[in-house]
C-alpha positions in Angstrom: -34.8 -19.6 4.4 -33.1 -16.6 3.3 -31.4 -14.0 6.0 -34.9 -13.4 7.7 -36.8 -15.9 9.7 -41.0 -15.9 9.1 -42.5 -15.1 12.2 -46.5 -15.1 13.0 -47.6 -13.5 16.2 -51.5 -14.3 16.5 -53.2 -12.4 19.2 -56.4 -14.5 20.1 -58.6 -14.9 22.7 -58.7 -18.7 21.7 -55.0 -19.7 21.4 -55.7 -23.2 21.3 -57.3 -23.2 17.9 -53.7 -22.5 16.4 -53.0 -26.4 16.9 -55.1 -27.0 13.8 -51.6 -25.7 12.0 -49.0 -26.4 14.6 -50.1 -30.1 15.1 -51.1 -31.1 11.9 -49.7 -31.5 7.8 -47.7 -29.4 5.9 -47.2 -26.7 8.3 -46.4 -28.7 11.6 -43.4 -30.1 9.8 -42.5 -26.7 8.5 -42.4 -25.9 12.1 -40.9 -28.6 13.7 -37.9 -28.1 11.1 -37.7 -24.9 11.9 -38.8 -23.2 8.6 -41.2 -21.0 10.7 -42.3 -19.6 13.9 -45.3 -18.7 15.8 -46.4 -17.7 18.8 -49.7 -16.9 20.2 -51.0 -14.2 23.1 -54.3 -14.0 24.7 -55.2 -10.6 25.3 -56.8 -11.9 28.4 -53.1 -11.9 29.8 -53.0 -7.9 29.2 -56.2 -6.8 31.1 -56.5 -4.8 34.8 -59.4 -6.3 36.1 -60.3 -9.3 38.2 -62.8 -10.5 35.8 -60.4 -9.9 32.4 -62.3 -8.0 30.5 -61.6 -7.7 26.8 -65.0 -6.7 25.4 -68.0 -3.9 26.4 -71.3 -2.4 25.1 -70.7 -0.3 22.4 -71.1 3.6 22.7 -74.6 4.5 21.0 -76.3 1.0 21.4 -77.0 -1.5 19.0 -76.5 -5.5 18.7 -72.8 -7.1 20.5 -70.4 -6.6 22.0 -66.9 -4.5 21.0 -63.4 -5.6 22.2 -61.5 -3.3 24.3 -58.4 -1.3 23.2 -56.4 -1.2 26.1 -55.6 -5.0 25.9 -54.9 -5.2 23.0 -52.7 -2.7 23.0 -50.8 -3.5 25.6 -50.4 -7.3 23.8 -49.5 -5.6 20.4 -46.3 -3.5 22.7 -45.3 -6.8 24.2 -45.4 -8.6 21.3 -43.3 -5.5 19.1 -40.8 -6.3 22.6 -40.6 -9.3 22.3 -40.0 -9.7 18.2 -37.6 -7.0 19.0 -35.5 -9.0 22.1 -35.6 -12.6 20.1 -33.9 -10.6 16.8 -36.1 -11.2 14.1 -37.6 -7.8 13.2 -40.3 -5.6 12.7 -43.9 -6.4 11.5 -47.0 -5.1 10.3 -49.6 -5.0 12.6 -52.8 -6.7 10.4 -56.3 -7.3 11.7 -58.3 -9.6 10.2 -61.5 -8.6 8.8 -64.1 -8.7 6.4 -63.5 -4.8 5.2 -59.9 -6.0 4.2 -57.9 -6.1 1.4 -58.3 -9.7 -0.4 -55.5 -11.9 0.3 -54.4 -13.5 -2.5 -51.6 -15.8 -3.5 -49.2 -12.8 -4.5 -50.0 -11.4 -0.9 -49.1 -14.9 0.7 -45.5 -14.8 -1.6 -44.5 -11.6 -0.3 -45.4 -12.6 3.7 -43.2 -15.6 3.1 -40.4 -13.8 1.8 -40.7 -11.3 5.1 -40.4 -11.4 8.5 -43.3 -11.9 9.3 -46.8 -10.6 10.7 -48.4 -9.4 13.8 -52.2 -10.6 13.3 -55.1 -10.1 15.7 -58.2 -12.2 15.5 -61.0 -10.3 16.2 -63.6 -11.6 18.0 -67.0 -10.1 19.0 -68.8 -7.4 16.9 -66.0 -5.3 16.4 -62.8 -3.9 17.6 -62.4 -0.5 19.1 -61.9 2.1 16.2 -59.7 3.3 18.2 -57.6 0.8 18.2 -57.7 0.5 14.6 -56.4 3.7 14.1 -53.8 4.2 15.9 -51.6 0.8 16.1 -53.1 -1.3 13.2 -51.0 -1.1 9.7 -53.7 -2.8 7.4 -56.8 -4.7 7.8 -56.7 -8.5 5.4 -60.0 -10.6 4.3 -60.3 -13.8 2.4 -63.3 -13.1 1.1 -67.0 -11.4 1.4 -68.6 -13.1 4.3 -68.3 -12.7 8.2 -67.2 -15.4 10.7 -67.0 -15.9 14.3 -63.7 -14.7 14.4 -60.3 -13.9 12.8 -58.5 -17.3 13.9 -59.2 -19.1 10.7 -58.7 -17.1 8.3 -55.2 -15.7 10.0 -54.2 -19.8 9.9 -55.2 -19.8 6.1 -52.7 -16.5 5.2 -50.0 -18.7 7.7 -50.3 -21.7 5.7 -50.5 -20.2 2.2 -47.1 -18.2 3.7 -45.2 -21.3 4.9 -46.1 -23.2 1.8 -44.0 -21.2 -0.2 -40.8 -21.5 2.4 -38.6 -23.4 0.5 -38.6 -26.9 2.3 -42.1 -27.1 3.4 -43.6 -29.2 0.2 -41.5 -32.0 0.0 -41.6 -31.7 -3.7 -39.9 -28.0 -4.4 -41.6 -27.5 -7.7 -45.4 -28.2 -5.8 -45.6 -25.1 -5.1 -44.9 -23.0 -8.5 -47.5 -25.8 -10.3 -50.4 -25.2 -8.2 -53.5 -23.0 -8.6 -52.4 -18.6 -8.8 -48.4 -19.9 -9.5 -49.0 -19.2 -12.9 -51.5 -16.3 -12.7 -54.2 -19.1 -14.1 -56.0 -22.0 -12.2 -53.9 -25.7 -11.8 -54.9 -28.2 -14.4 -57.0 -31.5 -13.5 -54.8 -34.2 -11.8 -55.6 -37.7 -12.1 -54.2 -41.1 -10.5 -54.9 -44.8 -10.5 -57.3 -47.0 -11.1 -56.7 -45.8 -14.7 -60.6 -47.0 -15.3 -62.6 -45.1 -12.5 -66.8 -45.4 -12.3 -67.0 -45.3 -16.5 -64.4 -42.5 -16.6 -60.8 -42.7 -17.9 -57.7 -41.2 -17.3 -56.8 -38.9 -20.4 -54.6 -40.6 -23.3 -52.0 -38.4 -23.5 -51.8 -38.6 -19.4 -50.3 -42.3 -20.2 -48.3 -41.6 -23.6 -44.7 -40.6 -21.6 -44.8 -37.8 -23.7 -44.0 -35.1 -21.7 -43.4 -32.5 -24.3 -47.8 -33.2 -25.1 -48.5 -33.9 -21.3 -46.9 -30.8 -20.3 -48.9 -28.7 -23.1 -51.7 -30.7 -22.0 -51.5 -29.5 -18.8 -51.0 -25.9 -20.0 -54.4 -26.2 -22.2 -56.4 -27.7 -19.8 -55.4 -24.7 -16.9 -56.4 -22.6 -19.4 -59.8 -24.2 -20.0 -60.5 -24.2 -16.3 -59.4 -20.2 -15.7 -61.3 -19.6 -18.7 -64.7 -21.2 -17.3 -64.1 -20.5 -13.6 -62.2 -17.3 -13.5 -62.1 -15.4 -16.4 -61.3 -12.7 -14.7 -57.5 -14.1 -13.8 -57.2 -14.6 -17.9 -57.5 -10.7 -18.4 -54.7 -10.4 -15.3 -52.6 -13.0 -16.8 -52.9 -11.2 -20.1 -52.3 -8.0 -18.5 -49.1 -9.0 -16.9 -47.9 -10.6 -20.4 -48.2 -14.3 -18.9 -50.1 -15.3 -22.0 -48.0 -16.6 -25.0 -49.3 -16.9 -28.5 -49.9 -20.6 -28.3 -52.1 -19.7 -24.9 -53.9 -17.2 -26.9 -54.4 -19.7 -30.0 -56.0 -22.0 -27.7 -58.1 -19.8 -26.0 -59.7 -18.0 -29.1 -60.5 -21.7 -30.3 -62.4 -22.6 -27.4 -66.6 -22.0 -27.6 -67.8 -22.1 -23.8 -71.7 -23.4 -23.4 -74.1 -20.4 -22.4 
């Protein structure tokens, strides 16, 4: 792991949800070998009233409700406390939300090399701007649509962090072949029966060549970004991941309108 250890606060009103990645797959075992940490805290815990209140009517009317800022302030200082007692630093404070910044693959390389994140799923309308302002660091999306809340898209940034700890694929080279490793898309993966409803696995796929396969492999990632996401060809391009054999290939190809 480095000389840091990756830790994920998650402040949710719905703690339990966080089993879907604790319990289950690639990330459970991550955790149980102690690749990673989390811990969750319910704001409910922070409130002063006998009903624990996290949410009002929002100031000048309108549809929903808004969570509070004093509970979730106080859980953000408790948590800073208690990052800062167990020794394993200082995080941003990120809120998830639709008006974020895009995560992206690049984003999820750099949490796993850190220490770590403080995220709060937001529930509700909205959060208290106040809130925002004075004790969030940035706001992250994962993409341009709303949900009922931040939980599931803070346990897709956690698991496309821990997936690049070294030791949480079992195979250490899974990681740099799939999809965004490469600044392209993953090529298509096939497995038996080699005969599969009319369809058959690709020739070179069974030649043992591996010099062709992995050029194969390379052509048909290509093909993909190049009819899915052109837009990651211009990036690649830009950052000088193209070679000249990439750019031969892709200047050959004629795409159906």
């Amino acid at each position: 792991m480095g000389d840091h250890v990756l830790r994920f606060d998650l402040i949710t009103l719905f703690p339990d949800m966080a089993d879907a990645i604790t319990r289950h797959g690639i990330t459970a075992r991550a955790l149980q070998r102690g690749l990673w940490q989390l811990r969750c805290w319910n704001p409910r815990d922070f409130t002063r009233d006998a009903w624990k209140t996290v949410d009002d009517r929002p100031y000048g009317g309108g549809p929903g409700m808004v969570m509070l800022a004093q509970p979730l302030s106080e859980t953000i200082a408790a948590v800073r406390a208690d990052r800062l007692g167990a020794g394993v630093g200082a995080a941003p404070v990120i809120a998830l939300s639709p008006q974020g910044k895009r995560f992206t693959d690049a984003r999820a390389r750099e949490l796993a090399s850190s220490s770590g994140a403080i995220l709060i799923a937001g529930r509700y309308e909205a959060i208290d701007q106040r809130l925002l302002d004075r004790h969030v660091d940035d706001e992250w999306s994962i993409g341009d649509f709303v949900v009922s809340g931040g939980e599931l898209p803070a346990m897709m940034m956690m698991d496309a962090a821990v997936r690049h700890l070294p030791g949480a694929l079992n195979d250490s080279n899974s990681a740099e072949q799939e999809s965004f490793a490469a600044g392209i898309l993953d090529c298509p993966h096939y497995t038996r029966p080699e005969l599969f409803d009319g369809l058959s696995v690709p020739e070179v796929l069974l030649s043992g060549h591996h010099e062709r396969i992995s050029r194969w492999r390379r052509e048909q990632a290509l093909l993909a970004t190049l009819r899915k996401r052109p837009d990651l060809l211009e990036a690649a391009r830009r950052d000088g991941r193209l070679s000249a054999a990439d750019e031969a290939f892709i200047s050959g190809q004629v795409l159906p309108h």
